[in-house]
N, C-alpha and C positions, 0 to 999 in steps of 0.2 A: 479586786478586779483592776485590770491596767490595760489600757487603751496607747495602740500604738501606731500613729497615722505615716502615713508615707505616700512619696508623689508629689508634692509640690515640689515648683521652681519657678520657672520663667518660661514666657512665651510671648511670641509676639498676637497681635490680636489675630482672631478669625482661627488659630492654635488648639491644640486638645492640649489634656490633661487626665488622668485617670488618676485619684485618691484611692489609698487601700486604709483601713484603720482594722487590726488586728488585735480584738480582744480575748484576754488569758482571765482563770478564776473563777470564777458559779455562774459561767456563760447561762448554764439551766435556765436562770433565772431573771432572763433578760425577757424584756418585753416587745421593745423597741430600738433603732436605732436609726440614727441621723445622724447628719451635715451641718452644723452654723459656720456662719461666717463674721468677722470683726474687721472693717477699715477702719483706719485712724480717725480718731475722731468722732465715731458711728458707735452707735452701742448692737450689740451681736444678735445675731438673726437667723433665725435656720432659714434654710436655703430647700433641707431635702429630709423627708423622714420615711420608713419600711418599717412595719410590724416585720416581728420576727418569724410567727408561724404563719400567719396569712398571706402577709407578702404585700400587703395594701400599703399604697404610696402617697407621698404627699409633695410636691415638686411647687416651689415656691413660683409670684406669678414672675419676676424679675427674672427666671431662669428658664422657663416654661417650656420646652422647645428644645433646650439647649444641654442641659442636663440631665442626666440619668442615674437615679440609684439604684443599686441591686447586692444581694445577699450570697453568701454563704455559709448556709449555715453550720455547715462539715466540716470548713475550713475556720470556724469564729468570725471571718472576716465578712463588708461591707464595704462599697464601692460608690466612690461618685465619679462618674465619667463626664466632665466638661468639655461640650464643644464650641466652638464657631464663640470661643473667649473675648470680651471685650475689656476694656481697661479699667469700665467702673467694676470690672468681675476679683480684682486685685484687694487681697486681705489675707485676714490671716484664717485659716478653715482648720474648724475643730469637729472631730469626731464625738458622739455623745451615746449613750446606752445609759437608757432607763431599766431598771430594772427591780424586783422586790427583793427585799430584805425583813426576815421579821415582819410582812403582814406589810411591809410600807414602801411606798416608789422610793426611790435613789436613784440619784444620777450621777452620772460617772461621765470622767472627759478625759480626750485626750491629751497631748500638749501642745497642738497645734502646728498647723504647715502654711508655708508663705507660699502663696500664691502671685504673682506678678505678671500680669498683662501690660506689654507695652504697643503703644499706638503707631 
């Protein structure tokens, strides 16, 4: 399974951004997938999570408002679309898919996109 995020860069604050993370491999058997995020310094956090078949969301409170995930499931891919960005919103954002294997969750990651809100 391989996870391949794209979309970050820079933006000034109040700014969008739109994340794509594009996973390849036994999609089948994916359950879930999310967003975390890691600032310097900070230990990593999801941010945003979507079951796969359902569609049920989980939007962090720190983002509340301001973010949105959403799926494809046709496509493999998963979307965060960040708006109205502010500078503590700046890290490095990693894609995640939980998924079974053999009867047991794995997780799986991306390899991460820098994100950069400037004030």
């Amino acid at each position: 399974v391989q996870l391949v995020e794209s979309g970050g860069g820079w933006v000034q604050a109040g700014g969008s951004l739109r994340l794509s993370c594009v996973v390849s491999g036994s999609t089948f058997s994916i359950n879930a997938m999310g967003w975390y995020r890691q600032a310097p310094g900070k230990q990593r956090e999801l941010v945003a999570g979507i079951t796969k078949v359902a569609g049920s969301t989980y939007i962090a409170d720190s983002v509340k408002g301001r973010f949105t995930i959403s799926r494809d499931n046709a496509k493999n891919t998963w979307y965060l679309q960040m708006n109205s960005l502010k500078p503590e919103d700046t890290a490095v954002y990693y894609c995640n898919t939980d998924l079974t294997q053999a009867g047991l969750p794995v997780d799986y990651w991306g390899q991460g996109t820098q994100v950069t809100v400037s004030s």
